[in-house]
Biopython code that builds the backbone (N, CA, C, O; Angstrom):
import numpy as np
from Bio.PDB.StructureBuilder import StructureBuilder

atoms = [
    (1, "UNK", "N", (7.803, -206.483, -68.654)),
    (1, "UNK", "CA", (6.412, -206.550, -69.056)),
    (1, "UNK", "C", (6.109, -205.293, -69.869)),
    (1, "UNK", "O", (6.386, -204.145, -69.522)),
    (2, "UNK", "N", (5.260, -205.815, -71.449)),
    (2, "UNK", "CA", (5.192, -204.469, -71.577)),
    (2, "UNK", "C", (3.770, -203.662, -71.526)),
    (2, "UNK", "O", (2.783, -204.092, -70.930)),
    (3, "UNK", "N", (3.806, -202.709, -72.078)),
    (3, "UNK", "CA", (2.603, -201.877, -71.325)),
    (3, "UNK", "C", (0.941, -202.713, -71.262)),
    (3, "UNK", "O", (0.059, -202.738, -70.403)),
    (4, "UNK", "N", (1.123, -203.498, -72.996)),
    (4, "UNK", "CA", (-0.084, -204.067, -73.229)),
    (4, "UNK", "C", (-0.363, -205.271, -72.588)),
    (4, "UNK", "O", (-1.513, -205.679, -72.425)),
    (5, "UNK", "N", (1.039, -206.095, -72.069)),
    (5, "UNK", "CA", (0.928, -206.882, -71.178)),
    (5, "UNK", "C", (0.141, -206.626, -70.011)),
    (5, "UNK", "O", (-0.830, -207.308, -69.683)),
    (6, "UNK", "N", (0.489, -205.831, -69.515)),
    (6, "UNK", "CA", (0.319, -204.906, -67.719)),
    (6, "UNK", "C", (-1.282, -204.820, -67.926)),
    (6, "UNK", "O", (-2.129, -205.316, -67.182)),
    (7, "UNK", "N", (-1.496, -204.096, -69.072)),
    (7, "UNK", "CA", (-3.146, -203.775, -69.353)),
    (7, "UNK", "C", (-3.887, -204.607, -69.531)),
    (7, "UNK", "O", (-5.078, -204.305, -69.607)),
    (8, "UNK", "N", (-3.421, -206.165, -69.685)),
    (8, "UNK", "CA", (-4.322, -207.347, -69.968)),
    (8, "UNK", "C", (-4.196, -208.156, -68.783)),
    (8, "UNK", "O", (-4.949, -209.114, -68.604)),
    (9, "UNK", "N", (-3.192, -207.801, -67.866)),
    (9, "UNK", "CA", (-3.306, -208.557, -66.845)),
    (9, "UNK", "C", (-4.243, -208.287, -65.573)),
    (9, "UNK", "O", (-4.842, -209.081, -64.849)),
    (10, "UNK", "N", (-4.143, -206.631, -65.552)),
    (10, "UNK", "CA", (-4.867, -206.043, -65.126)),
    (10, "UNK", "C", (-6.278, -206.253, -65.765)),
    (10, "UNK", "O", (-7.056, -206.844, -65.015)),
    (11, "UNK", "N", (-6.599, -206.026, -66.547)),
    (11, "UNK", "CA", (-7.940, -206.760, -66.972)),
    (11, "UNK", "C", (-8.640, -207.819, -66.944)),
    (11, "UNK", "O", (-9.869, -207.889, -66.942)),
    (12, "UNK", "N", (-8.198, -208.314, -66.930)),
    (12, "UNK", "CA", (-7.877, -210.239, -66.775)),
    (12, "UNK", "C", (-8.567, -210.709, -65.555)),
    (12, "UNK", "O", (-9.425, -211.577, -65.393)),
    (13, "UNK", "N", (-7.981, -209.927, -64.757)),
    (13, "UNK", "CA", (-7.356, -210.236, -63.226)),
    (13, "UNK", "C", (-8.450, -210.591, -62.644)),
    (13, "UNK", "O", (-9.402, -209.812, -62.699)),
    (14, "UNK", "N", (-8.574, -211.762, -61.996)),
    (14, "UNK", "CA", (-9.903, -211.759, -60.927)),
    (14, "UNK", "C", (-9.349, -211.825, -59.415)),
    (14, "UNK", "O", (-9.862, -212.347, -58.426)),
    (15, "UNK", "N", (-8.000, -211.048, -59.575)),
    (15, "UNK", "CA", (-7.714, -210.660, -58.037)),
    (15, "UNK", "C", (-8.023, -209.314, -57.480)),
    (15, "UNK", "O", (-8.993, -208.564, -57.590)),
    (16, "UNK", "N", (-7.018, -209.254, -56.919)),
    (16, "UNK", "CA", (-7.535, -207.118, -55.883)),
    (16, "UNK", "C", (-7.227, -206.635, -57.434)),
    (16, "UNK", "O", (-7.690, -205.497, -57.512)),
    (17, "UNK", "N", (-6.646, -207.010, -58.697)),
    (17, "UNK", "CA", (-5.877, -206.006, -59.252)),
    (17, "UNK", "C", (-7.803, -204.951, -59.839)),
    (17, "UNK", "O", (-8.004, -203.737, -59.856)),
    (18, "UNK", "N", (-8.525, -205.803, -60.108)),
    (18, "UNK", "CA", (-9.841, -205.472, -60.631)),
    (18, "UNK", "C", (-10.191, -204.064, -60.152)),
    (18, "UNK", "O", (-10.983, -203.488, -60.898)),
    (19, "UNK", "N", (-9.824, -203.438, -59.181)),
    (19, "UNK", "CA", (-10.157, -202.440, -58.451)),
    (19, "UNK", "C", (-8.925, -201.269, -59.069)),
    (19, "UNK", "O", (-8.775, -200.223, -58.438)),
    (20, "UNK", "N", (-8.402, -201.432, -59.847)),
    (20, "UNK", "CA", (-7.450, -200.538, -60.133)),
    (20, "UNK", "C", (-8.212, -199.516, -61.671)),
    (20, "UNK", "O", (-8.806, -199.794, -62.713)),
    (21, "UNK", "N", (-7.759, -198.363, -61.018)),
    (21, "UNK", "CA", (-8.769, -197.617, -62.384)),
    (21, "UNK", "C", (-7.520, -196.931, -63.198)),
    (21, "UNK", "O", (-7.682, -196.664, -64.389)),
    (22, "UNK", "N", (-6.405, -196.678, -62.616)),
    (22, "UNK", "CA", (-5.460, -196.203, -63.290)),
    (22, "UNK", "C", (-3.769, -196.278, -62.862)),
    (22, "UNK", "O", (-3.401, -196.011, -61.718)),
    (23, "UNK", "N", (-2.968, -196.616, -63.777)),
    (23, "UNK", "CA", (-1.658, -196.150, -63.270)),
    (23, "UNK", "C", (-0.674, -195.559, -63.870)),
    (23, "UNK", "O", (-0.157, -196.205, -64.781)),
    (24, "UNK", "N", (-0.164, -194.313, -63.593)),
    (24, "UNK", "CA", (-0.010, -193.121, -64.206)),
    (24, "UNK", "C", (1.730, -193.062, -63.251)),
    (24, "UNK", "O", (1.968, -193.069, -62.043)),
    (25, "UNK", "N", (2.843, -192.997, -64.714)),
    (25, "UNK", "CA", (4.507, -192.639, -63.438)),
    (25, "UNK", "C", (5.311, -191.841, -64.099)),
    (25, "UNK", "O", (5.612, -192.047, -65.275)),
    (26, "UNK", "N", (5.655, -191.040, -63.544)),
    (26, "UNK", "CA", (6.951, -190.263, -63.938)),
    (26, "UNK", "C", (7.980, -190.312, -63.868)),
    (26, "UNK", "O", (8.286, -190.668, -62.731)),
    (27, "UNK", "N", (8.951, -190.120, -64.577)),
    (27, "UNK", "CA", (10.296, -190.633, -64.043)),
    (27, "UNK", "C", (11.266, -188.833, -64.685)),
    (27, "UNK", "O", (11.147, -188.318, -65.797)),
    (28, "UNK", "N", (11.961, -188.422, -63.728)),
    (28, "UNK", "CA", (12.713, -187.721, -64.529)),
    (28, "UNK", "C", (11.968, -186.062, -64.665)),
    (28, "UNK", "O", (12.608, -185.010, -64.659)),
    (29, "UNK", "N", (10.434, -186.203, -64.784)),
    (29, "UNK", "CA", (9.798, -185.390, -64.965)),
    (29, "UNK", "C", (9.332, -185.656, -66.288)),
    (29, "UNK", "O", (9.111, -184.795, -67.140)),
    (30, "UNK", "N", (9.191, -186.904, -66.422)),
    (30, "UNK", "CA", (8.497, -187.386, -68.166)),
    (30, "UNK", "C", (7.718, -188.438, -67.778)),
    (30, "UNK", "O", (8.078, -189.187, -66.870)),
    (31, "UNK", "N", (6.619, -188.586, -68.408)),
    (31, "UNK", "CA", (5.756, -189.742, -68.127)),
    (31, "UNK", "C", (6.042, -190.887, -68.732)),
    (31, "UNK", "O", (5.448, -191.277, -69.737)),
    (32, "UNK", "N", (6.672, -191.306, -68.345)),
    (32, "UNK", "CA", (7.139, -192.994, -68.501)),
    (32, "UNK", "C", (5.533, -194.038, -68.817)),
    (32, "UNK", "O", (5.580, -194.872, -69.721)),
    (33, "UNK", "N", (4.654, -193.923, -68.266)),
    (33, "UNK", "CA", (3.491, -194.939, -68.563)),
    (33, "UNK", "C", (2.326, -194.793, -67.671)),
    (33, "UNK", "O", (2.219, -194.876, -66.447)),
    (34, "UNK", "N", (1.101, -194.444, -69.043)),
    (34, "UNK", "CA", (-0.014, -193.857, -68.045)),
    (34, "UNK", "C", (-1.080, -194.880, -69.180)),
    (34, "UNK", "O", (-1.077, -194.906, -70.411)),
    (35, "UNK", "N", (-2.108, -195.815, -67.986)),
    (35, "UNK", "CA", (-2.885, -196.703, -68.495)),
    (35, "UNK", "C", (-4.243, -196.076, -67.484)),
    (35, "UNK", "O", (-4.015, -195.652, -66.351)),
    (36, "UNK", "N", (-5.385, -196.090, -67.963)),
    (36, "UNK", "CA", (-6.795, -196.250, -67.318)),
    (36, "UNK", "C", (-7.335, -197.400, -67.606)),
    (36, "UNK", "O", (-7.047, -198.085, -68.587)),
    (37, "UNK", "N", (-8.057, -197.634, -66.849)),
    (37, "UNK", "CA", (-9.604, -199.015, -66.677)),
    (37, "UNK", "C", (-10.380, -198.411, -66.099)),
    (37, "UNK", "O", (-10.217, -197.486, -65.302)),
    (38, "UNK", "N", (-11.712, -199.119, -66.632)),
    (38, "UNK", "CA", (-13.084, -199.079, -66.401)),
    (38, "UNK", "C", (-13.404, -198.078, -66.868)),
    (38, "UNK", "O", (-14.486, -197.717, -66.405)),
    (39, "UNK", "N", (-12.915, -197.267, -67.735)),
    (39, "UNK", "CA", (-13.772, -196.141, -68.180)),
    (39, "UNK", "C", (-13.383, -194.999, -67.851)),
    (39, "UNK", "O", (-13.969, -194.031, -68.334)),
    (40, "UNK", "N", (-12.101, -194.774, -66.784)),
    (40, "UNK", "CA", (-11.317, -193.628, -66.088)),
    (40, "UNK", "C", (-10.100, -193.054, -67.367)),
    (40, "UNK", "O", (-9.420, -193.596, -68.239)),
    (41, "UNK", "N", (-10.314, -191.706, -66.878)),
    (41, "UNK", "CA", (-9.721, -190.472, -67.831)),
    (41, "UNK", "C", (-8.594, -190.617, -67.092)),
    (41, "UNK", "O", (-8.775, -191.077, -65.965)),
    (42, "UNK", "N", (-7.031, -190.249, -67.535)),
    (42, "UNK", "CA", (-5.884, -189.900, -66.869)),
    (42, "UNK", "C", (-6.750, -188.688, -66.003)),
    (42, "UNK", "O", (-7.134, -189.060, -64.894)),
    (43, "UNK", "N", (-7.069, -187.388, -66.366)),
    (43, "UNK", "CA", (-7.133, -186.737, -65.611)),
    (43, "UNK", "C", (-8.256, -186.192, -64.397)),
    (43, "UNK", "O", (-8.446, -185.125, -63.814)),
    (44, "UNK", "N", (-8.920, -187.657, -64.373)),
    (44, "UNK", "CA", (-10.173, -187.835, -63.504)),
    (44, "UNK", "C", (-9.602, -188.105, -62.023)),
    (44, "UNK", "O", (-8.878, -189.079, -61.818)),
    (45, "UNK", "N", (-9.969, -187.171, -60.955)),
    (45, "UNK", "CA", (-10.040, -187.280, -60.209)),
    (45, "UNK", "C", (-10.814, -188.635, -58.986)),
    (45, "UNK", "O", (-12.019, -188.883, -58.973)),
    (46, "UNK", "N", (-10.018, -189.169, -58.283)),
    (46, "UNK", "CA", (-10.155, -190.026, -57.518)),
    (46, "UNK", "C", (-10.045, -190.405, -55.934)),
    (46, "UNK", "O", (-9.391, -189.559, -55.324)),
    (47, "UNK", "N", (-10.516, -191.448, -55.142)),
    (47, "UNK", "CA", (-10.172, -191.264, -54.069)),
    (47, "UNK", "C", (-9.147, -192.098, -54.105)),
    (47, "UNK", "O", (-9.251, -193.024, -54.910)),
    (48, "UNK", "N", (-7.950, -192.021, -53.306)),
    (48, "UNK", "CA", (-6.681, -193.055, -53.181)),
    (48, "UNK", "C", (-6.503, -193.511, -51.932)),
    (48, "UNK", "O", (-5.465, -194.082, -51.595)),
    (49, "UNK", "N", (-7.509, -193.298, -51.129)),
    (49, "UNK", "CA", (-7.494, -193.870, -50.143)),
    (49, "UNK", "C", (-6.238, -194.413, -49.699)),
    (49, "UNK", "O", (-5.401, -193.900, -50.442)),
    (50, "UNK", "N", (-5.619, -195.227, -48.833)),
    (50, "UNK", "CA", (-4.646, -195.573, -48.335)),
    (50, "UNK", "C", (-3.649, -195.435, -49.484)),
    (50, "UNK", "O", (-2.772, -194.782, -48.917)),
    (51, "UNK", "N", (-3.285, -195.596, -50.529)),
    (51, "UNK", "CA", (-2.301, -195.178, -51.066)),
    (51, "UNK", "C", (-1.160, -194.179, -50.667)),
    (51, "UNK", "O", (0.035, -194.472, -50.696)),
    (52, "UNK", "N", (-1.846, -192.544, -50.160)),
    (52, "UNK", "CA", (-0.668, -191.908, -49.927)),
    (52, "UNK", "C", (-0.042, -192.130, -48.865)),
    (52, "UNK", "O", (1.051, -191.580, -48.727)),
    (53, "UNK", "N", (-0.638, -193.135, -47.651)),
    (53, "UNK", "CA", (0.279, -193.198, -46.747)),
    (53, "UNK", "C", (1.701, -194.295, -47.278)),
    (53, "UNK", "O", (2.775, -194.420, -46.688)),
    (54, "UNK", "N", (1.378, -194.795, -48.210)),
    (54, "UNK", "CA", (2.420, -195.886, -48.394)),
    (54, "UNK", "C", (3.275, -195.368, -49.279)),
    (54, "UNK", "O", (4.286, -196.021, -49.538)),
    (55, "UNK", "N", (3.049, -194.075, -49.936)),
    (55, "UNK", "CA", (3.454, -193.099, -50.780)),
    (55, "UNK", "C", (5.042, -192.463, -49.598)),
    (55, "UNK", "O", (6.241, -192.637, -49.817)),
    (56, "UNK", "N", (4.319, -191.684, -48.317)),
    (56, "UNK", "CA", (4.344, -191.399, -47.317)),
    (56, "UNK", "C", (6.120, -192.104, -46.749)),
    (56, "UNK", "O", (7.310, -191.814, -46.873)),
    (57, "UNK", "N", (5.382, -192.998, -46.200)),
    (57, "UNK", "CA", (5.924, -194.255, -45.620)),
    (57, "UNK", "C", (7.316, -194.494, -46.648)),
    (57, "UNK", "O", (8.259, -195.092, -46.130)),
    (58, "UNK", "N", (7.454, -194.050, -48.053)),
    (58, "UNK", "CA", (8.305, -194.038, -49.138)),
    (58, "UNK", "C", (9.616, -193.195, -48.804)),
    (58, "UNK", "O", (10.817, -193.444, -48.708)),
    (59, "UNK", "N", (8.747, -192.006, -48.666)),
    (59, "UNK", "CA", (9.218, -190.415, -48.744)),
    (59, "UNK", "C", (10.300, -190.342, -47.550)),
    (59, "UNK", "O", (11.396, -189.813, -47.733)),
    (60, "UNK", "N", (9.848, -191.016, -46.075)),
    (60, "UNK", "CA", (10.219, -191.037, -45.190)),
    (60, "UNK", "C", (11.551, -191.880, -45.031)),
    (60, "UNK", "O", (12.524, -191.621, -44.322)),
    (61, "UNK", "N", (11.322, -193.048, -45.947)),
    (61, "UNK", "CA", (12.619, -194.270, -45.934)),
    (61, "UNK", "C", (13.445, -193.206, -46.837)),
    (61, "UNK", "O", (14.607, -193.131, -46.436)),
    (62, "UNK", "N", (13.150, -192.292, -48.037)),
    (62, "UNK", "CA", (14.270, -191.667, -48.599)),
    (62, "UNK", "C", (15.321, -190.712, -47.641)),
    (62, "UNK", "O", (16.518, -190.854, -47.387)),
    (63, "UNK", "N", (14.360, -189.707, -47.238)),
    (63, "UNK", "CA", (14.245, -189.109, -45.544)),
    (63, "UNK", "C", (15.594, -189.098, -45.098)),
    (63, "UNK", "O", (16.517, -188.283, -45.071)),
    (64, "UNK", "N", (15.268, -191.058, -44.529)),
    (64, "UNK", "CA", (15.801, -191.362, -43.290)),
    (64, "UNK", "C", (17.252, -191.725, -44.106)),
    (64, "UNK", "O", (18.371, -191.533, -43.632)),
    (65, "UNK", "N", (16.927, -192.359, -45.596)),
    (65, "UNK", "CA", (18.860, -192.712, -45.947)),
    (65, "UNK", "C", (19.416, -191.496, -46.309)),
    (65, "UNK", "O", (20.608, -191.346, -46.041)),
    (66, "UNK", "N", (18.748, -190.481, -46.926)),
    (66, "UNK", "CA", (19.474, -189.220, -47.109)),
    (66, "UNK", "C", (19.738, -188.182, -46.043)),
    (66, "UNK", "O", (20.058, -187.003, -46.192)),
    (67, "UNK", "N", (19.485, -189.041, -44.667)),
    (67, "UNK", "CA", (19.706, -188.176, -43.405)),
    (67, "UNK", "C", (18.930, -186.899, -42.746)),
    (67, "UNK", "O", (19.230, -186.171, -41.800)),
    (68, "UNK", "N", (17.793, -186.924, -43.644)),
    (68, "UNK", "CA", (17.238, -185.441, -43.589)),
    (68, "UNK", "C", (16.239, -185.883, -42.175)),
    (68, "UNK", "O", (15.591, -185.027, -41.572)),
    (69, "UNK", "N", (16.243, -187.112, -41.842)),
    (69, "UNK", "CA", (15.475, -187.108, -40.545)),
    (69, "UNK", "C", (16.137, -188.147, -39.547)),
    (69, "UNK", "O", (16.530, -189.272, -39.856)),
    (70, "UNK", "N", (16.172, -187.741, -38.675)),
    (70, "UNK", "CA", (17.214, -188.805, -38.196)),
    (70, "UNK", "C", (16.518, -190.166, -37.163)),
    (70, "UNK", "O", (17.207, -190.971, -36.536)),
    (71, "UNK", "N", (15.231, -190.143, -37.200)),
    (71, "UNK", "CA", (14.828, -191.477, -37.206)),
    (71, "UNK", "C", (13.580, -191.170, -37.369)),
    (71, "UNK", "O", (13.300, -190.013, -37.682)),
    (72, "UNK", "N", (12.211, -192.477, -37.131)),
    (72, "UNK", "CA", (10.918, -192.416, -37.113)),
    (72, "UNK", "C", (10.258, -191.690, -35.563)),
    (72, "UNK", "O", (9.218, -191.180, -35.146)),
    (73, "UNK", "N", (11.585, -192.033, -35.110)),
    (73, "UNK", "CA", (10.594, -191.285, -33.375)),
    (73, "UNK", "C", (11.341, -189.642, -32.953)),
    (73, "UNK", "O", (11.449, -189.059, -31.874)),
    (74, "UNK", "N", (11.701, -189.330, -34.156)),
    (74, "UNK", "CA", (12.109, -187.911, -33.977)),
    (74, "UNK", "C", (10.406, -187.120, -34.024)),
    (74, "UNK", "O", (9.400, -187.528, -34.604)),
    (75, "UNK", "N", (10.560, -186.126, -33.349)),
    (75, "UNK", "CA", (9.131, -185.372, -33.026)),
    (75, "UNK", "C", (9.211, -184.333, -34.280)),
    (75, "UNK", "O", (10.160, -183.801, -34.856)),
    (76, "UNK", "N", (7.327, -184.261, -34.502)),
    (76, "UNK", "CA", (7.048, -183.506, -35.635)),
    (76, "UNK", "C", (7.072, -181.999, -35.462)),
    (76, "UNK", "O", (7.042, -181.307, -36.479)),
    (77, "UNK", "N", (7.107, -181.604, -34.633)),
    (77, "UNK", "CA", (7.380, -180.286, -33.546)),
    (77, "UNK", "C", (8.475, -179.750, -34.392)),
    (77, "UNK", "O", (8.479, -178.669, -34.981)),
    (78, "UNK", "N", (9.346, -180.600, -34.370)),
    (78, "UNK", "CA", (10.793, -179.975, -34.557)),
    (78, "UNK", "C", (10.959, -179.442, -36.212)),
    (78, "UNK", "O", (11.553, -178.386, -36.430)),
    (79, "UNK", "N", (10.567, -180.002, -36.990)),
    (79, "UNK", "CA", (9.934, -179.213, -38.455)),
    (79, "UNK", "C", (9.332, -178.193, -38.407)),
    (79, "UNK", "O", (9.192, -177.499, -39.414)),
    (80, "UNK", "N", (8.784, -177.825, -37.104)),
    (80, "UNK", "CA", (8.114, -176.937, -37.634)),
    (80, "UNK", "C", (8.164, -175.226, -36.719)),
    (80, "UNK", "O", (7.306, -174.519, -36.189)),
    (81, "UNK", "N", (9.610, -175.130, -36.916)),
    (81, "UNK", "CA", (10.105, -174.225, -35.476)),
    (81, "UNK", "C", (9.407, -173.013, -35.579)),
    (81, "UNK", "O", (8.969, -172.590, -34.510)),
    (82, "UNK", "N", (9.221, -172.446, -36.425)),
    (82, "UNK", "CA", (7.817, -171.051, -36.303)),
    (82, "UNK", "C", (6.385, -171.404, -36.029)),
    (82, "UNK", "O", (5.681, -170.394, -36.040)),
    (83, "UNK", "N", (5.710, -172.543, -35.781)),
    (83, "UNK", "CA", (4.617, -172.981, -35.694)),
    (83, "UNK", "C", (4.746, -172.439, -33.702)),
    (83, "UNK", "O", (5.574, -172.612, -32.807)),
    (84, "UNK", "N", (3.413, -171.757, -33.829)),
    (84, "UNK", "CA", (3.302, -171.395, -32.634)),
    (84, "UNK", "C", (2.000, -172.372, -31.728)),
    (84, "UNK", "O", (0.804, -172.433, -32.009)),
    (85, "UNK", "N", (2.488, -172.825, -30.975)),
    (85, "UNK", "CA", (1.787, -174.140, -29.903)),
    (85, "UNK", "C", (0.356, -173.090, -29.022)),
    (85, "UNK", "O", (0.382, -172.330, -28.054)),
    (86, "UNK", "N", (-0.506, -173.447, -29.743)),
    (86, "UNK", "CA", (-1.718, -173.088, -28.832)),
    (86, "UNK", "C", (-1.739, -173.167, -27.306)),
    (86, "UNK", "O", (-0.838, -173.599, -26.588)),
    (87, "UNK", "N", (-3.109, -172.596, -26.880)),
    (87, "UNK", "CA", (-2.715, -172.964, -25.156)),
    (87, "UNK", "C", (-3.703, -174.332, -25.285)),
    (87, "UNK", "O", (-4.586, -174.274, -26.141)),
    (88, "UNK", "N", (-3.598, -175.463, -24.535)),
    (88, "UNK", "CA", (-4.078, -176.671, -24.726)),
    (88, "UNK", "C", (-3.550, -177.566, -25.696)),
    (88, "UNK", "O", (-4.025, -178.699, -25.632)),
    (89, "UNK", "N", (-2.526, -177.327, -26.753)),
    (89, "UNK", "CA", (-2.448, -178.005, -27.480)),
    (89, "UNK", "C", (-1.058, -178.739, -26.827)),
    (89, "UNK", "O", (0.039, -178.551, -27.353)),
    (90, "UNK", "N", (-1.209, -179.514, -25.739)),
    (90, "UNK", "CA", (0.196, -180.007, -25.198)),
    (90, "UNK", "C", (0.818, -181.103, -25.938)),
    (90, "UNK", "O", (2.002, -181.360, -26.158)),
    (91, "UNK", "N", (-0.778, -181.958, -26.421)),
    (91, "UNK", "CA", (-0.196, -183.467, -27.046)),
    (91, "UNK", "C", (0.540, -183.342, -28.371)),
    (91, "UNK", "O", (1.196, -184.293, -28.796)),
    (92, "UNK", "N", (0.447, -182.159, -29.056)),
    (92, "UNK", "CA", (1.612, -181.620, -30.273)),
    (92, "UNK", "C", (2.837, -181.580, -30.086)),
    (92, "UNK", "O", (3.592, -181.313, -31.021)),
    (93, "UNK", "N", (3.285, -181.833, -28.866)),
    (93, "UNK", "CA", (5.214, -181.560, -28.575)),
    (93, "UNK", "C", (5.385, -183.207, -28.299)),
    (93, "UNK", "O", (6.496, -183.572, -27.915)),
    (94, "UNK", "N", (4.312, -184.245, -28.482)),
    (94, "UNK", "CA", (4.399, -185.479, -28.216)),
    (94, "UNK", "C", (4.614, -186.569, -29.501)),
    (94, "UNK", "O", (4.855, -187.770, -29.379)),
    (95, "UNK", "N", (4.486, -185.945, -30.541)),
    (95, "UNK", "CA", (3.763, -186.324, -32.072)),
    (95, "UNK", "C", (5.307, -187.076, -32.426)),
    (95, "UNK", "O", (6.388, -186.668, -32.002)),
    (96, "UNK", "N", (5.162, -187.890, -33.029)),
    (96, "UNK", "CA", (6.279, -188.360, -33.701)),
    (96, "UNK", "C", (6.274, -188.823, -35.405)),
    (96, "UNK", "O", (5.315, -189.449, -35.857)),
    (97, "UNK", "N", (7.276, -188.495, -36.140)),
    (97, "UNK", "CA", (7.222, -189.345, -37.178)),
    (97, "UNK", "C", (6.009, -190.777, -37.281)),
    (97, "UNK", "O", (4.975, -190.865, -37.943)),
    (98, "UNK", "N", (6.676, -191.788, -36.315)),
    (98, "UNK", "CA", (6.175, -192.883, -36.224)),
    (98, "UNK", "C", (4.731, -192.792, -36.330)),
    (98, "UNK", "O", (4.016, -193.216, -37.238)),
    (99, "UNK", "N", (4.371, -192.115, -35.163)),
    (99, "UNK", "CA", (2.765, -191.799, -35.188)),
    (99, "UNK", "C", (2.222, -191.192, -36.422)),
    (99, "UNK", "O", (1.011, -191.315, -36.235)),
    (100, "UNK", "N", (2.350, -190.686, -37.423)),
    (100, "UNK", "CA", (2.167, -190.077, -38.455)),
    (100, "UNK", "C", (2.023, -191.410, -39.332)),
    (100, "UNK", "O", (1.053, -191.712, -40.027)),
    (101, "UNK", "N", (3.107, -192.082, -39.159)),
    (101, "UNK", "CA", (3.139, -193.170, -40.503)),
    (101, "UNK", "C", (1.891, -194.512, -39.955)),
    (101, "UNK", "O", (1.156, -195.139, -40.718)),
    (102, "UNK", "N", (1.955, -194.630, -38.757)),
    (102, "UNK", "CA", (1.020, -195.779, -38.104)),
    (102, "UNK", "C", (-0.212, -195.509, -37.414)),
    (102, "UNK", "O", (-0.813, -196.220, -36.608)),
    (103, "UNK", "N", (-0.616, -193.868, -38.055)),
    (103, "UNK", "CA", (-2.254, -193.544, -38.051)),
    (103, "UNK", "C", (-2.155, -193.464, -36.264)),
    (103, "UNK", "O", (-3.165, -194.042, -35.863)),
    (104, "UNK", "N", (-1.545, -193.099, -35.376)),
    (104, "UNK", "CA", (-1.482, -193.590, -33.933)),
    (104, "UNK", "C", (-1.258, -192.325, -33.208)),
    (104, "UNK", "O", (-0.398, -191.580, -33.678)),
    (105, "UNK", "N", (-1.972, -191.903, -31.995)),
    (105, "UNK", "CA", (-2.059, -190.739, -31.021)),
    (105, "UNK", "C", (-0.791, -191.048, -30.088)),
    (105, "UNK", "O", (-0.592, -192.187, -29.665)),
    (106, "UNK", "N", (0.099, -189.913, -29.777)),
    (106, "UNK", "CA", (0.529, -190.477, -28.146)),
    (106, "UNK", "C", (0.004, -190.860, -27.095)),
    (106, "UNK", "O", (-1.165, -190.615, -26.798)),
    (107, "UNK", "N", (0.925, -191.614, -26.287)),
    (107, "UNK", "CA", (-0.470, -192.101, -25.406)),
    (107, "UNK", "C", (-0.181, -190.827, -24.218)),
    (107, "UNK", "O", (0.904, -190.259, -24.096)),
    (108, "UNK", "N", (-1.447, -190.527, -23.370)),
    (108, "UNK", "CA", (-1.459, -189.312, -22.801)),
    (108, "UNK", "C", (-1.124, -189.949, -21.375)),
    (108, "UNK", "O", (-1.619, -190.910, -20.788)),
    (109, "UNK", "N", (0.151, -188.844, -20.950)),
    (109, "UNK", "CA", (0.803, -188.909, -19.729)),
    (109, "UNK", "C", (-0.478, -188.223, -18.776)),
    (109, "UNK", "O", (-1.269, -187.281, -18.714)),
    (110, "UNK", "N", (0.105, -189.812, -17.909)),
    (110, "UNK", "CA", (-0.975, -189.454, -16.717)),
    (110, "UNK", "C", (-0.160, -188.663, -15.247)),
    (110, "UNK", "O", (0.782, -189.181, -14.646)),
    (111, "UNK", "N", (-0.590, -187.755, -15.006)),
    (111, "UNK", "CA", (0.253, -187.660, -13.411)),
    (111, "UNK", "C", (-0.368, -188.136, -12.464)),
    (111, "UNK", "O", (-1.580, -188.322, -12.352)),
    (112, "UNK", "N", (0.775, -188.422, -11.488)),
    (112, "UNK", "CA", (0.253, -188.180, -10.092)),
    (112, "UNK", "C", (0.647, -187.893, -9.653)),
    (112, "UNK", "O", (1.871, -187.916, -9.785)),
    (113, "UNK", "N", (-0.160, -187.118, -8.321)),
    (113, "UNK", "CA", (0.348, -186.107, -7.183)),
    (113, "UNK", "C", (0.630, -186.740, -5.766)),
    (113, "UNK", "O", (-0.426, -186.776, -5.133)),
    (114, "UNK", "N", (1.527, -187.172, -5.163)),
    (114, "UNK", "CA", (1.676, -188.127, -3.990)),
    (114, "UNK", "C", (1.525, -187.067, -3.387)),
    (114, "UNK", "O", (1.531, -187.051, -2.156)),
]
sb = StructureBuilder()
sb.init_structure("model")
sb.init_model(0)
sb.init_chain("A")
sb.init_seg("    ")
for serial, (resi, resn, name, xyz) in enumerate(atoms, 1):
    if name == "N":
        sb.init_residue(resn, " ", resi, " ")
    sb.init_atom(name, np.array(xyz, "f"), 0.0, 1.0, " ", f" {name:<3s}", serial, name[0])
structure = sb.get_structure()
């Protein structure tokens, strides 16, 4: 598809695409293809709302094939070995990858005392 294609389809579109104000890629460290709609500047600032988690969620699958993490339920703790653990902050040694990518708390260990 080429660029002017992409830009008319996107225009066109009376699906989700209507909501798109820009798409801007690099490849290499060269800009391969940068289009705006509705009136948006390449260098206008925006909200991307859910985007970077799927950005995220990307970074992590590279991550995990280039070995640099060795799964999703490895703890976020462990990145960060000079980070010094507050007093109260227990549920931080609980944190996982996973939870990071699926917006999700650990669930908090309950005791009991027989």
């Amino acid at each position: 598809m080429t660029k002017e294609q992409l830009h008319k389809y996107v225009s066109e579109s009376t699906r989700n695409e209507s909501n798109i104000c820009q798409i801007y890629a690099i490849k290499e460290g060269l800009d391969v293809y940068d289009d705006c709609w509705h009136g948006f500047k390449t260098l206008n600032a925006m909200n991307v709302n859910s985007v970077t988690k799927g950005i995220m969620a990307l970074l992590v699958g590279i991550a995990l094939d280039k070995g640099f993490i060795k799964n999703v339920d490895q703890k976020v703790i462990d990145f960060f070995l000079d980070y010094i653990v507050k007093r109260g902050e227990k549920t931080i040694y609980e944190v996982t990858i996973r939870h990071l990518l699926t917006m999700t708390a650990p669930k908090k260990i309950s005791l009991s005392f027989s």
